[in-house]
C-alpha positions in Angstrom: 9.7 49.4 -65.9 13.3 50.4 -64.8 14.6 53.8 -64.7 16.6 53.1 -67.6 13.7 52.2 -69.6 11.7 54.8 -68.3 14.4 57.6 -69.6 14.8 56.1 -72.7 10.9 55.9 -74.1 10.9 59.4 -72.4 13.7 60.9 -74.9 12.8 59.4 -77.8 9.2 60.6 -77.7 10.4 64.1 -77.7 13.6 63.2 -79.9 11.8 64.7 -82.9 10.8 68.3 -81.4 14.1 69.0 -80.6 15.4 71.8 -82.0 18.6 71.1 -85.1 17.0 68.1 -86.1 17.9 68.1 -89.5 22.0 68.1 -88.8 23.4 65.2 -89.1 26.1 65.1 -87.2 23.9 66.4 -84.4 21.6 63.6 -84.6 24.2 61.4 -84.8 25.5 62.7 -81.6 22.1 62.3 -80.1 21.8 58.5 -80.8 25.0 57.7 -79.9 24.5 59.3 -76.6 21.6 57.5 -76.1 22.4 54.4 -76.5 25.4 54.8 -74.0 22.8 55.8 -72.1 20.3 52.4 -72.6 23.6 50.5 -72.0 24.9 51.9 -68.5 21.9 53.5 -67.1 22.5 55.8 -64.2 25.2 55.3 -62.2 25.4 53.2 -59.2 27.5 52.8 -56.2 29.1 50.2 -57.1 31.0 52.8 -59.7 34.2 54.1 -57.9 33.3 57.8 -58.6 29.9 57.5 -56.7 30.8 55.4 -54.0 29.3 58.1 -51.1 26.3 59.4 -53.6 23.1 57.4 -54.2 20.9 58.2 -56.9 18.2 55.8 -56.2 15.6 58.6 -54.7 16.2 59.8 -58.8 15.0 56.5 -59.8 12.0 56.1 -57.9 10.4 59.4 -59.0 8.4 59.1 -62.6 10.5 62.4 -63.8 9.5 63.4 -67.1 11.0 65.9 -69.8 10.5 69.2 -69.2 8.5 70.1 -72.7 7.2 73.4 -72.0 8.0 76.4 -69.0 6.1 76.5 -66.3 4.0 79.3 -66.0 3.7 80.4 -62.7 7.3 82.6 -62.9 6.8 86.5 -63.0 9.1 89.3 -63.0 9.6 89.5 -58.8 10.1 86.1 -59.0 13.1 86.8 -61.2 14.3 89.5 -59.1 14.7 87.7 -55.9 18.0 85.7 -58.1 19.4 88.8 -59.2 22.1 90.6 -57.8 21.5 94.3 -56.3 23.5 96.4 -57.9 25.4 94.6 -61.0 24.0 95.1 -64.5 24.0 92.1 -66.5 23.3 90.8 -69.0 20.5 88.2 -68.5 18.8 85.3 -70.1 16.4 83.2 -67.9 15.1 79.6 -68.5 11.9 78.3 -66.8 12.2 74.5 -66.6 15.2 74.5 -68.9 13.6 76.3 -71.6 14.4 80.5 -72.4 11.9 82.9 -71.9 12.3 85.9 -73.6 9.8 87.8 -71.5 11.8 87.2 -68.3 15.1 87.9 -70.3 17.4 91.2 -70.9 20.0 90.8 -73.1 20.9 94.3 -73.9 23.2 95.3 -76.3 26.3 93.3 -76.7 29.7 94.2 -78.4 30.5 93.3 -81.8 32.3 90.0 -82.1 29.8 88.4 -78.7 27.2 86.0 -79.2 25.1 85.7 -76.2 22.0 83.2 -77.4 19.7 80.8 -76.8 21.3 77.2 -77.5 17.7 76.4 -79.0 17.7 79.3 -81.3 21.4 78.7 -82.4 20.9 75.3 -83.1 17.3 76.3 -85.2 18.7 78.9 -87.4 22.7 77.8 -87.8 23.3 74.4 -86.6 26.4 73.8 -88.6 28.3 77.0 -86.8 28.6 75.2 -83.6 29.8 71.6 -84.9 33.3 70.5 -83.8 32.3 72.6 -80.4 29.2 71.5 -78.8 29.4 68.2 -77.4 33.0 68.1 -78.6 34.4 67.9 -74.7 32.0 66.2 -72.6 32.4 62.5 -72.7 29.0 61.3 -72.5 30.9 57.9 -71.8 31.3 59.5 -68.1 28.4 58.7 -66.5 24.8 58.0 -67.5 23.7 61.9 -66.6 26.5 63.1 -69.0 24.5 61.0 -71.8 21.5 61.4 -70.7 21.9 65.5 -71.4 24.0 64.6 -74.6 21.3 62.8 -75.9 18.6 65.7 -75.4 20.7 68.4 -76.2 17.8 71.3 -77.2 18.3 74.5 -74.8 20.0 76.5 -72.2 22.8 79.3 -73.1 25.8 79.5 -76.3 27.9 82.1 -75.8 30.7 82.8 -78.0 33.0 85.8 -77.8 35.2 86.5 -80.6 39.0 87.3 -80.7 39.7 90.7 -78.3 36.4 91.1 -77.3 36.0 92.1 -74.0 32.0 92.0 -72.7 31.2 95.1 -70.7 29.2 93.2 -68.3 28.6 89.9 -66.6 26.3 87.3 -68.5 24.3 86.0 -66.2 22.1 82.6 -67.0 19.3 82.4 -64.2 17.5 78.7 -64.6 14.8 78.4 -62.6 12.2 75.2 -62.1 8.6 75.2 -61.6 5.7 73.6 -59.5 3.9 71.3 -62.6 1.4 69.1 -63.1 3.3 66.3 -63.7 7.3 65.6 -61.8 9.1 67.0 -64.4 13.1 67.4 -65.3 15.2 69.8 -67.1 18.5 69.7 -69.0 20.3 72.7 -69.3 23.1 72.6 -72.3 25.4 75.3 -72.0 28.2 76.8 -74.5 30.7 78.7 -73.9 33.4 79.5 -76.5 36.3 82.1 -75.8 38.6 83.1 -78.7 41.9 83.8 -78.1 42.7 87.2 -76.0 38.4 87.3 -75.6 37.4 88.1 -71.2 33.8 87.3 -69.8 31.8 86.5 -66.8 30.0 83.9 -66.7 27.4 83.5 -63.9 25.4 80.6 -63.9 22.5 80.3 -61.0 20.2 77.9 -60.1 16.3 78.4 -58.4 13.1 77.2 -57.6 9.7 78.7 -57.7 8.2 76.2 -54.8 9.0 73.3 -53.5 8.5 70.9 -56.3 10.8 67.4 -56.3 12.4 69.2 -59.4 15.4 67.2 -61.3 17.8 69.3 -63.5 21.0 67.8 -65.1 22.9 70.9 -65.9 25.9 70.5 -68.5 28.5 73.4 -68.9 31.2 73.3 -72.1 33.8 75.9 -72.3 36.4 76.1 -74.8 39.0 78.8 -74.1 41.6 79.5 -76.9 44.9 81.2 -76.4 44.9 83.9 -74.1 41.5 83.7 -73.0 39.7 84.7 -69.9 36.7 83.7 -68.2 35.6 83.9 -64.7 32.6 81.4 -64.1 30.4 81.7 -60.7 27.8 78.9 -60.3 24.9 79.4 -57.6 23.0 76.1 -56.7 19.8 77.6 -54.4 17.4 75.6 -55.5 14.5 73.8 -52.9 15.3 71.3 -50.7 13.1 69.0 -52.8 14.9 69.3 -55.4 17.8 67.0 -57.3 20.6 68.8 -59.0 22.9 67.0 -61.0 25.7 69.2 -63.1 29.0 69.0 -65.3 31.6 71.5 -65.9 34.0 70.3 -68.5 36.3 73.2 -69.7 39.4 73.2 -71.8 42.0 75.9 -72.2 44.9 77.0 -74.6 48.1 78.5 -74.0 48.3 81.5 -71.9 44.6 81.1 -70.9 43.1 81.9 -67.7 40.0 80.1 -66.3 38.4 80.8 -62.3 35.6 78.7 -61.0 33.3 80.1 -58.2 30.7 77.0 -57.2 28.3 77.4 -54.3 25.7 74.8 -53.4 23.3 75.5 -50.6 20.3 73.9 -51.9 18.5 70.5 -53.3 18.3 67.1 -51.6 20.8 65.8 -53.3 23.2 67.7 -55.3 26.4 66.3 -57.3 28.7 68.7 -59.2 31.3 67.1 -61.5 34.1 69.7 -62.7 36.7 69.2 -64.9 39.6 71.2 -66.6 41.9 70.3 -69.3 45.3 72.7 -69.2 46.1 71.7 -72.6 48.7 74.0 -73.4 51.8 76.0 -71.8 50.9 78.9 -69.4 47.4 78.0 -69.0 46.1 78.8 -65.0 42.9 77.7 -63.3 42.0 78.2 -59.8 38.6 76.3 -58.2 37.4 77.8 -55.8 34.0 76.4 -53.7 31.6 76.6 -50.7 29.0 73.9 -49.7 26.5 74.1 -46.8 24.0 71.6 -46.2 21.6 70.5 -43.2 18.7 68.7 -42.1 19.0 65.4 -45.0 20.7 67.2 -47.7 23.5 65.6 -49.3 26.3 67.6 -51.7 28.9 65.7 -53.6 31.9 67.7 -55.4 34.2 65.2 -57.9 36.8 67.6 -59.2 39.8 66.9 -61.9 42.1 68.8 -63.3 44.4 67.5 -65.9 47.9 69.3 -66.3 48.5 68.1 -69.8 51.6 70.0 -70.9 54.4 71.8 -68.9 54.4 75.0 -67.8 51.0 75.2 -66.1 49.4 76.2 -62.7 46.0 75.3 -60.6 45.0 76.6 -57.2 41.9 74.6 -55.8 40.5 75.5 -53.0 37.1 74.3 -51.2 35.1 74.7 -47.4 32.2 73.0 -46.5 30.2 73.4 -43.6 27.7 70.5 -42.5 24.7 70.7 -40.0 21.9 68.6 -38.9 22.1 65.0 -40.6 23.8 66.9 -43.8 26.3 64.7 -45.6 29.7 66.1 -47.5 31.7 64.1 -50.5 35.1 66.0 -51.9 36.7 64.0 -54.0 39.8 66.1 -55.8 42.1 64.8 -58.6 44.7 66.9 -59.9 46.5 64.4 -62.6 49.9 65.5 -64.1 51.0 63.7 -67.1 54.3 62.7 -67.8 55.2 65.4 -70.0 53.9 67.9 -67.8 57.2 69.6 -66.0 57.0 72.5 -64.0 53.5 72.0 -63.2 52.6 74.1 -59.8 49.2 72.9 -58.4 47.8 73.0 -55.3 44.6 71.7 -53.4 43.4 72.3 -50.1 39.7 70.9 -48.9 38.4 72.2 -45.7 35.4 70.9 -43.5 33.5 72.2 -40.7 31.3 69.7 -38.7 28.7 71.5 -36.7 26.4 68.3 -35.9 27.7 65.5 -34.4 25.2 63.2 -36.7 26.7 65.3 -39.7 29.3 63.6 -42.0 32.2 64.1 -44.6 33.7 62.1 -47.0 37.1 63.7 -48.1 39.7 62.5 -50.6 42.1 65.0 -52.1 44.4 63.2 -55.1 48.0 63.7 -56.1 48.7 61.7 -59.7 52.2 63.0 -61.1 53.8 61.3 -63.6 56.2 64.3 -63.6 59.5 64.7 -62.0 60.0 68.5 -61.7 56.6 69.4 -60.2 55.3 71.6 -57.4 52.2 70.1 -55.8 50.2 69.9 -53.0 47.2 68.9 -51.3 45.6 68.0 -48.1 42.0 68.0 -46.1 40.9 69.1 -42.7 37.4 67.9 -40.9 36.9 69.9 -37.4 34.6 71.3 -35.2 33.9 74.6 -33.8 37.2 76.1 -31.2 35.8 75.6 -28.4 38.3 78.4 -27.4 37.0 81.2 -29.8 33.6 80.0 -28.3 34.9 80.9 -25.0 36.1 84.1 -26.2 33.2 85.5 -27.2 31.1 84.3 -24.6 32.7 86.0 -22.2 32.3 89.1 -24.5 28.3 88.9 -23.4 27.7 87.3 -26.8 25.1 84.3 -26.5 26.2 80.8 -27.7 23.6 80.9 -30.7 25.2 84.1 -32.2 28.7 82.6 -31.3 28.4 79.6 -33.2 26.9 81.5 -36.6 29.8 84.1 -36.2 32.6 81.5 -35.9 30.5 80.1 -38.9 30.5 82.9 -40.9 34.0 83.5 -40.9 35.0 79.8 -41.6 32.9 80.2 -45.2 33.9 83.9 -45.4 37.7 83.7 -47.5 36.2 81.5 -50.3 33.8 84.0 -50.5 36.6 86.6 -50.6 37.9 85.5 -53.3 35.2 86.4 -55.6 35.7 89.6 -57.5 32.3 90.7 -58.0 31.2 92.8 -54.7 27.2 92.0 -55.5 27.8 88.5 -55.5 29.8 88.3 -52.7 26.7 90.2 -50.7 24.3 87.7 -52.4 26.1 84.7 -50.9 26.8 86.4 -47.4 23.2 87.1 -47.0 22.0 83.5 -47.4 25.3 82.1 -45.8 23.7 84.4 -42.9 20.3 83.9 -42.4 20.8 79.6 -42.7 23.0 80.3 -39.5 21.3 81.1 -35.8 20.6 84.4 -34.9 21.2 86.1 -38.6 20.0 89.4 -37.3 23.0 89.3 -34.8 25.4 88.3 -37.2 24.4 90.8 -39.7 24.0 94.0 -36.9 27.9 92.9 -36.0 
């Protein structure tokens, strides 16, 4: 049986436990996303857009849908992915279903919606039609369909016109050591009226080392005015696949920020796309990827300047170790209508194996004439200089390198605004580096 095949049986056993089933259109979406799905399969490499990414260690392993959470999860578990001192508000998934026992959503202003997608589409399936599944194309790829067509839980956030939430919401999905290889797919929601502001923090985990498969898919819908800054934390195992899409769209005036850090998982691909589809609209990307030993992370970004009048500030490092392997591939695409469009891209790599690798390809498409844009991409090795320096400062080579490391990663970490979560990421950036107790004591 292929993988295809295998997939398919798979999601139409559970196809009629999951949750909205009586909502037509949401069926309808289902089976249509499905049988995309029977017809391309997952992707291959003979697809431009995965060129440098295999999926075939997916294929071989007998992954199964994730119908219950894993039980083995308790509270300290829990902690160890929160952030020390930031209150949140918190909703965590256990093999991509909620658990309320792990959860605490607190109080929320009037006008926010912060939910289960499961519950939402139990009790009030018709409130979210015309928004879920409204922006990801499950045409993409087959992982895009493959999540479409098992849409059942993971978070649907709305916040309503002016609302401003008094704390980050912060969606923890963790996956489990089970009986059987087993894979989850998060659906997530997130609708911004116009003048509404959130954070969004989305972080993945692993309880173990299980050969754990999620296919995370994000939707965010910002109206005029909006504002949402989104941070999304990929720690999982190094057993683990991790396969996510971030597909946002913004009105006039509206300000999106993206904050994605991958450290974990064997393989790990990360497809993120904005749609400026309206005058004044900003987004800035901003990203960090560290891998070693086998580990391979694969970034496609694209963002689409649709109308006039609209900025984008991407900006990405990766550091590669041991036989790690890098793919950037960033498309900024201006469309003809799109004049004063300022947008600009910068990829940065730091090679600190010689059996490490990088694949890099920043794009420029401008179909505008009165555009400021740029882009470009470094690959490079430690300064052998700066090495020198400090050297002869009595520091030893091992502490050296994981200084010189640190501060490579450190100004894409700068740029998040939350102090907690900066500390989070410096302390694993840290202790994956040589001597981490040196670092830190400097």
């Amino acid at each position: 049986m292929s993988a295809t095949e295998h997939f398919v049986n798979a999601l139409k056993a559970v196809a009629p436990q999951l949750p909205g089933g009586d909502a037509a259109w949401l069926s309808e979406a289902r089976a249509d996303a499905l049988s995309r799905f029977a017809s391309m399969g997952l992707p291959t490499q003979r697809n431009e857009d995965w060129k440098y990414t295999s999926v075939r260690p997916i294929e071989k392993k007998a992954f199964s849908p994730s119908l219950k959470a894993g039980s083995a999860v308790s509270a300290q578990d829990v902690e160890a992915y929160l952030f020390a001192g930031l209150p949140v508000h918190l909703l965590t998934f256990v093999d991509g279903h909620y658990s309320a026992a792990l959860s605490r959503p607190g109080d929320l202003a009037d006008g926010a919606t912060v939910s289960s997608l499961a519950s939402a589409l139990a009790s009030q399936p018709d409130a979210l039609r015309g928004r879920l599944a409204s922006l990801a194309d499950p045409a993409a790829n087959g992982f895009a369909a493959l999540n479409t067509a098992s849409m059942a839980d993971g978070a649907y956030i709305h916040v309503s016109r002016n609302v401003k939430l008094d704390r980050p919401v912060h969606l923890l999905f963790l996956a489990t050591r089970q009986d059987a290889e087993v894979f989850a797919q998060p659906r997530n929601l997130i609708v911004m009226e116009e003048g509404a502001e959130a954070v969004v923090i989305e972080s993945y985990g692993s309880i173990g080392d299980s050969a754990s498969l999620t296919n995370a898919l994000t939707e965010v819908l910002l109206e005029a005015n909006a504002g949402l800054e989104h941070y999304t934390l990929q720690v999982e195992s190094a057993q683990a696949y991790h396969i996510a899409t971030l597909q946002a769209k913004q009105a006039a005036g509206s300000r999106f920020v993206s904050h994605s850090v991958s450290f974990g998982a064997r393989i790990a691909r990360n497809d993120i796309n904005v749609v400026l589809d309206a005058e004044g609209a900003h987004c800035g990307l901003n990203g960090l990827y560290m891998v070693d030993g086998r580990q391979h992370v694969d970034y496609h970004t694209r963002i689409d300047h649709a109308q006039p009048h609209c900025s984008s500030d991407e900006y990405y490092k990766g550091i590669l170790d041991g036989h790690g392997r890098g793919v950037f591939n960033g498309r900024v695409y201006v469309h003809p209508h799109a004049q004063k469009t300022d947008a600009q891209q910068a990829n940065k790599n730091l090679l600190l194996s010689r059996d490490a690798e990088i694949d890099t390809k920043p794009q420029l498409e401008i179909y505008a004439d009165d555009v400021k844009c740029s882009h470009g991409a470094t690959v490079g090795q430690l300064d052998e200089k700066m090495m020198f320096y400090l050297r002869s400062r009595g520091i030893d080579k091992n502490t050296a390198r994981g200084m010189l490391t640190y501060g490579f990663a450190h100004d894409v970490v700068d740029r998040m605004a939350l102090a907690p979560i900066r500390a989070y990421i410096e302390h694993i950036l840290v202790n994956r580096l040589p001597e981490a107790a040196g670092i830190e004591a400097m």
